[in-house]
C-alpha positions in Angstrom: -67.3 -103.2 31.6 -66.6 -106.4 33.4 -63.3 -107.3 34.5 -61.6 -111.3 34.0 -58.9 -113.2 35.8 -56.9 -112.7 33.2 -56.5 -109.0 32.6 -55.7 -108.7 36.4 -53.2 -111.0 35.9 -51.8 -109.1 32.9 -51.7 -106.3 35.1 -50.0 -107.6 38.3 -47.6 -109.3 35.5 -45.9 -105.6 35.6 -45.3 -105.8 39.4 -42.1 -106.2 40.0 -41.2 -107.9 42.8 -37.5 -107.3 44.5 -36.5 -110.9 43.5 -36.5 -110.2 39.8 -40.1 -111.6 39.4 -43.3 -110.0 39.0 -46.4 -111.0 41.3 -47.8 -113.1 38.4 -45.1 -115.5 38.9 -44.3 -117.8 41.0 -48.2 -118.7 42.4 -48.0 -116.2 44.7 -51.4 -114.5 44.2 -53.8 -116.8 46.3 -57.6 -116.9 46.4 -58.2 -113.7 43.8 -61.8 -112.9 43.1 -63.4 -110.7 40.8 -66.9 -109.9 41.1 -69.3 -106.4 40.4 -65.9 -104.7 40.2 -65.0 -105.8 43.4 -61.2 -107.1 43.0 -59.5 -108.9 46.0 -56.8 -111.5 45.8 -53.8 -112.8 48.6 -50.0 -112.3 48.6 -48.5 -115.2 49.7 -44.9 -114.4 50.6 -42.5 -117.3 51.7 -41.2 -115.2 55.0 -41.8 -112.3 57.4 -39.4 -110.7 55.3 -40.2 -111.2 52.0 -43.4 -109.7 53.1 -41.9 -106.6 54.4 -40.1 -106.1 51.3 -42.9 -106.7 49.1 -45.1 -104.6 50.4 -44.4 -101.6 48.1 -45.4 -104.4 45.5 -48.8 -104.7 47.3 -49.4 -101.0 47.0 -48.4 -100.3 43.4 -51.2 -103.3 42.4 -53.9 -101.8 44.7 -53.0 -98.7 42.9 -52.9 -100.0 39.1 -55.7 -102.1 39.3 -57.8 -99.3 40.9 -56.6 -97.6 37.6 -59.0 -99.9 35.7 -62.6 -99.3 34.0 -64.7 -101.3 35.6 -62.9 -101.4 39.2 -64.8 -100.4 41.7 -62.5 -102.0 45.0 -59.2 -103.5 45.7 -58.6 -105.4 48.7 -55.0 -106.8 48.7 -53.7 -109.0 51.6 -50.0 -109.8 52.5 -49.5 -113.1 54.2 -46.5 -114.6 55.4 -46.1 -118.1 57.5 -43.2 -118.2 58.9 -43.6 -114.7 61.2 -45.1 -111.4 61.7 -43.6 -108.3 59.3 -43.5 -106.1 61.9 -41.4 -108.0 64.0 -37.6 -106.5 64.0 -35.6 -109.5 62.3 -36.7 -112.9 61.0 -36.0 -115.6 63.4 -32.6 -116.8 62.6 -32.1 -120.7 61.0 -32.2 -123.2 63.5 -33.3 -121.4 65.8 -34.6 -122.9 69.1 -38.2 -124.2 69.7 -40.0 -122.0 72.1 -39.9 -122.7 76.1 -43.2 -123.3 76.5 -43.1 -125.9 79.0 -46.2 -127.9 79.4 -47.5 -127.9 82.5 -45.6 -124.5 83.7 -47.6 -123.0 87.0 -47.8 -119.4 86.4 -45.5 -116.8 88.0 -46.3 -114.4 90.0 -47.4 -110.8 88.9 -48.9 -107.4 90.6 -52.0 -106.6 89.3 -53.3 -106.7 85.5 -50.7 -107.5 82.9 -51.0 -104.8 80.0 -48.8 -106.3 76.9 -46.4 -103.9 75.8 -47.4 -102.4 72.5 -50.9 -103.4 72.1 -53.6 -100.4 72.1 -56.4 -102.5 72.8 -57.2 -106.4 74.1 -60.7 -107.9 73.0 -62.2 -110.7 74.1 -64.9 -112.2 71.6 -66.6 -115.0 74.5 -69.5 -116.9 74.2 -71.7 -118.9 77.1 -71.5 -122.3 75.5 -69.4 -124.0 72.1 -70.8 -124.0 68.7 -72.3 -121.0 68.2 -69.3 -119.9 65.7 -67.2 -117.8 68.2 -63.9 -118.5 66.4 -65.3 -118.1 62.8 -66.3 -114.4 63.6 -63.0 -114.5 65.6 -61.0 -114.8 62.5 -63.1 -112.7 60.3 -63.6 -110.2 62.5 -59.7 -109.6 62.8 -59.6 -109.6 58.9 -62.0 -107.5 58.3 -60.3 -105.2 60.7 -57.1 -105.7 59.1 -58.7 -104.9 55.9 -59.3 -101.6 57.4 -56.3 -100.4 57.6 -56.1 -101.7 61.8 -52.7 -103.8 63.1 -54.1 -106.5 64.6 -53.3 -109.5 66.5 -55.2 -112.9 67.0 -54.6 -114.9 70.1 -56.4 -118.6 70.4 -57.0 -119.0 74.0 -59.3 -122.1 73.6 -56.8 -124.3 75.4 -58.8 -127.7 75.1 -60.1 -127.2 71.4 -57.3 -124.3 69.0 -59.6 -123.7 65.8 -57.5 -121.1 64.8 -54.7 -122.2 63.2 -56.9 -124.2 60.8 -59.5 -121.1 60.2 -56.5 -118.6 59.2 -54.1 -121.1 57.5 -51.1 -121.4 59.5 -49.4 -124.6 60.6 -45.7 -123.9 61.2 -44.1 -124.4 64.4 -43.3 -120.8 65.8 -39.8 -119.8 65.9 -37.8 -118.6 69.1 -34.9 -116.7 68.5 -33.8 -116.9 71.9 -35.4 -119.8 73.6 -37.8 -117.5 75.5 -39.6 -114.8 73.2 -42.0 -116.6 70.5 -42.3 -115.3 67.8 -45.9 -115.0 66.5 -46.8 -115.7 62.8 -49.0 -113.5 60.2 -51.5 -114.7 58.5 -54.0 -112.4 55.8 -52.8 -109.0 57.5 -52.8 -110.4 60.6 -50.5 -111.5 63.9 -51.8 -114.7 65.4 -50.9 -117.4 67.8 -52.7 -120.3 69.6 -51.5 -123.4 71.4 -52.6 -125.2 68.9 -49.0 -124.2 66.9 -47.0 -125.4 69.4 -48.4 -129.4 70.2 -48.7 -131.9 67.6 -52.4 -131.3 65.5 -55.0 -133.7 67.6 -52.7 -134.2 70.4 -54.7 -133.7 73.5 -53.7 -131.2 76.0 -54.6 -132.6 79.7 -54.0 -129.5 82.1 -55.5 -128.4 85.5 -56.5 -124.8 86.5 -52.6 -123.8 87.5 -51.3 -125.1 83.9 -54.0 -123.0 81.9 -52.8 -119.4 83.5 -49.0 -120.2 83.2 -49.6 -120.8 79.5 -52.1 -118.0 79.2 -49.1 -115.7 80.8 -46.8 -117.1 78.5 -48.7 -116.5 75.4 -49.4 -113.2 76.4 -46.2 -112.0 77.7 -43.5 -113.9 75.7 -45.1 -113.6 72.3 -43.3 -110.7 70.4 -46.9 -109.0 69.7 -45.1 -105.6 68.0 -47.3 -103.0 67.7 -50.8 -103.5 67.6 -53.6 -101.2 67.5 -55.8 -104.2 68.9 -55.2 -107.9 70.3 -58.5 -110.0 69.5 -58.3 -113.0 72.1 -60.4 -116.2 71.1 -62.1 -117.2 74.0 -62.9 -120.9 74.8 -66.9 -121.2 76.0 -68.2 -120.7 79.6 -67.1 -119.2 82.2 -63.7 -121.2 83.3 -60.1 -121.3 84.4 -59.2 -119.4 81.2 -61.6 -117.0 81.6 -61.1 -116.0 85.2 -57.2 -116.0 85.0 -57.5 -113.5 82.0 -60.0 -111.3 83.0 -58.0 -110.7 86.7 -55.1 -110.9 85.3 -55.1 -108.8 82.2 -56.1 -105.5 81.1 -58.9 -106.2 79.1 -60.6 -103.5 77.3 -63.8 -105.0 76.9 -65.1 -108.7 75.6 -68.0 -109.1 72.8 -70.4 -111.6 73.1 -71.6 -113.9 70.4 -74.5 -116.1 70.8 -77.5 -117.9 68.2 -80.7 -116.5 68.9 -82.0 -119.6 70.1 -82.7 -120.0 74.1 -80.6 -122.6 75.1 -77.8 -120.5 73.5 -79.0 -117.1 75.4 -78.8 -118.9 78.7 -75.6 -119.5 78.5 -74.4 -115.9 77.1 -76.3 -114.6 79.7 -73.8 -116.3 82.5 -70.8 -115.0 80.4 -72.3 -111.6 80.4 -72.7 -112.4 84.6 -69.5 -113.2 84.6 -68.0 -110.0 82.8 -70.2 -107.8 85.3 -68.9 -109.4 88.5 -65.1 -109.1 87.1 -65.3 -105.4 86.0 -64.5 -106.0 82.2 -67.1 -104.1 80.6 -69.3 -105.2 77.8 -68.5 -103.9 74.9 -71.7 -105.5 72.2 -73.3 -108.4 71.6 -73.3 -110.4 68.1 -76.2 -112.8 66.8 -74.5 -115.2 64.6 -76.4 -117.6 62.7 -79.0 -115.3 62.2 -80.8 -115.6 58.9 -79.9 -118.4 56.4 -80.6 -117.9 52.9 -81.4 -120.6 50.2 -78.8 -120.6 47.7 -81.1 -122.6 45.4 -84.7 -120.7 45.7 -83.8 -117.7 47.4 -85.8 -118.2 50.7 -84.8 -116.4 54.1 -84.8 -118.9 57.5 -84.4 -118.3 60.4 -83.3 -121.9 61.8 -82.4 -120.9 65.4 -85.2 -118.1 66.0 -84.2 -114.5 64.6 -83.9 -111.2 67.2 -82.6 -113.1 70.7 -79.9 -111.3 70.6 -80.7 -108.4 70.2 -83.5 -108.4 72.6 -80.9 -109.2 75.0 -78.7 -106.8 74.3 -81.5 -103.7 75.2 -82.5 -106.0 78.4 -78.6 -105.7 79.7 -78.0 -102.0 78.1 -75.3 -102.9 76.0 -75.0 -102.2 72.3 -75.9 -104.5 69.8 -73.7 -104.8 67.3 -75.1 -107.1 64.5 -76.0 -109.7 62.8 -74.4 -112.5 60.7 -76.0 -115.0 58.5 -75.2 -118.7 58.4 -73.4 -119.7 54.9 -72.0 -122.4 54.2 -69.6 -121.0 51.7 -68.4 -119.2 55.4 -67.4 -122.7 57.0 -65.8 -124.0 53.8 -63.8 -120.8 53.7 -62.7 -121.6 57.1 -62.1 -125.0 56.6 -59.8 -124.1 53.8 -57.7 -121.5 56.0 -59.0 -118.1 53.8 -61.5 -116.4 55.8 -64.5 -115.3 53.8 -63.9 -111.8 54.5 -60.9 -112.5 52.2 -62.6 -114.4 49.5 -66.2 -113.5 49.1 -67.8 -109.4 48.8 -71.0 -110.3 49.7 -71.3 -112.9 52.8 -67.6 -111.1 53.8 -69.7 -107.8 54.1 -71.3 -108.5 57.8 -67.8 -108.9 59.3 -66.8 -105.4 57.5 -69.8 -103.5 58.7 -69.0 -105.6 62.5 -65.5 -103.8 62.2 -65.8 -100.8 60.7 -68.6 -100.0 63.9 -66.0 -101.0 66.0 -63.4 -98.4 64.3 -66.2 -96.3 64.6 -66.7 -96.4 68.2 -62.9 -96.1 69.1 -63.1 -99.6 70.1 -60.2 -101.4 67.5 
């Protein structure tokens, strides 16, 4: 039996909501899919908490429409763009714009920085741009949200913030106080990149000492809550940003994600180098662009070589951890702000098999 729109609709039409509405009203079911029995759909609350106090609303649809013939999944995903639902209070109106001061030299600290709260800090790096870091950034952190993990998003690509566009957030952060910032929340997940806090396409011009003040900043004055893992968004190479984080914070581990093709494996090569000399162990390596399929004929490619990675990955000992195809229904998705973990079963089903090794292992 196959399941429409519009009998999921009826059904979330008899979930209340605590304004006196039900989540059929209002638009607040975004990007809802239906396909081989495979329901998923967003909740779009208008604050942090309006999402807190839906979220019983969130589990009585997951339940109901598991209820269904013809169901075979649920995925339901709470977003809220205006802060983080675990955070203790919405930030109060007017409040002030946070003190990020551009420019700020970074204060002094003894030893690593651990951030209060957080079980587990990723790094997901890559030796050179373009090789889709940030897209399996943001749908790795989905995917592992959609697991059931709390997890937060940090864009540390100073010079070039993807982020923000790739999980659909574009609200200034709040500061209650003029000094803690709060982070916002975004399909199950807390994020927050620089590129929130300067105007979009405004350039940000800072030496060495500027990049670790703000890096400090965004890791110690963001409210973070409680996290089971912190998924940081690495700009490429091996620079400032880098450096200052991998001395300066207790990392867990960083993942790796490079094309197949040589010119790409050179350059993940010096990351991995880099890694090695700092300590910060290697925790997998991911071939990205791997296969592309022909959504006309059928036909498998493999435009930038196929198995690189992988090879690599038994040449340095470190665990390989999969592969992901090159779609481009996965950079539309991004482009639009909804993930493709969130929207589509089957090209979304990489990034859950990426994260559910990860949960696997004990590393997120």
């Amino acid at each position: 039996m196959s399941i429409s729109r519009d009998t999921i609709m009826t059904v979330l039409a008899g979930i209340a909501l605590p304004n006196g509405t039900t989540l059929a009203q209002g638009d607040v079911v975004k990007a809802l899919t239906v396909k081989d029995g495979a329901v998923s759909f967003v909740i779009e609350a208008p604050d942090a908490a309006a999402a807190r106090a839906w979220d019983s609303a969130r589990s009585d649809a997951e339940v109901a429409l598991k209820a269904l013939a013809g169901v075979q999944s649920v995925s339901v995903v709470m977003t809220a763009h205006s802060g983080t639902p675990s955070a203790p209070s919405a930030p109060a109106s007017g409040a002030a714009a946070p003190n990020l001061k551009i420019g700020r030299h970074p204060t002094p600290q003894k030893g690593k920085m651990a951030v209060p709260g957080v079980k587990s800090i990723i790094a997901i790096a890559s030796g050179k741009g373009g090789v889709g870091k940030s897209t399996v950034s943001s749908n790795l952190a989905v995917a592992l949200a959609k697991l059931g993990r709390k997890v937060g998003l940090l864009d540390a690509d100073i010079y070039g913030p993807s982020q923000p566009r790739m999980m659909g957030v574009s609200k200034k952060p709040a500061s209650p106080d003029g000094e803690t910032i709060e982070p916002l929340y975004a399909h199950g997940v807390t994020m927050m990149s620089i590129g929130l806090m300067v105007e979009e396409g405004e350039a940000i011009v800072w030496r060495g000492p500027m990049l670790m003040g703000a890096m400090q900043q965004m890791l110690g004055q963001v409210q973070w809550g409680e996290l089971d893992v912190l998924l940081i968004d690495m700009p490429p190479g091996t620079g400032d940003v880098q450096l200052t984080l991998c001395q300066k914070t207790e990392l867990t581990g960083a993942i790796v994600v490079s094309t197949p093709q040589d010119v790409a494996l050179l350059d993940a090569r010096r990351g991995i180098s880099m890694f090695e000399k700092l300590g910060v162990p290697v925790l997998g390596l991911v071939e990205n662009m791997s296969t592309y399929v022909c959504p006309e004929c059928g036909h498998e490619a493999h435009i930038f070589g196929h198995g690189g990675v992988s090879d690599e990955a038994e040449k340095i000992g470190a665990p390989f951890l999969g592969a992901l195809p090159l779609a481009l229904p996965t950079r539309l998705a991004g482009d639009s702000g909804v993930p493709i973990v969130v929207t589509d079963e089957a090209l979304g089903e990489p990034y859950m098999r990426l994260a559910d090794r990860l949960v696997q292992g004990g590393i997120a």
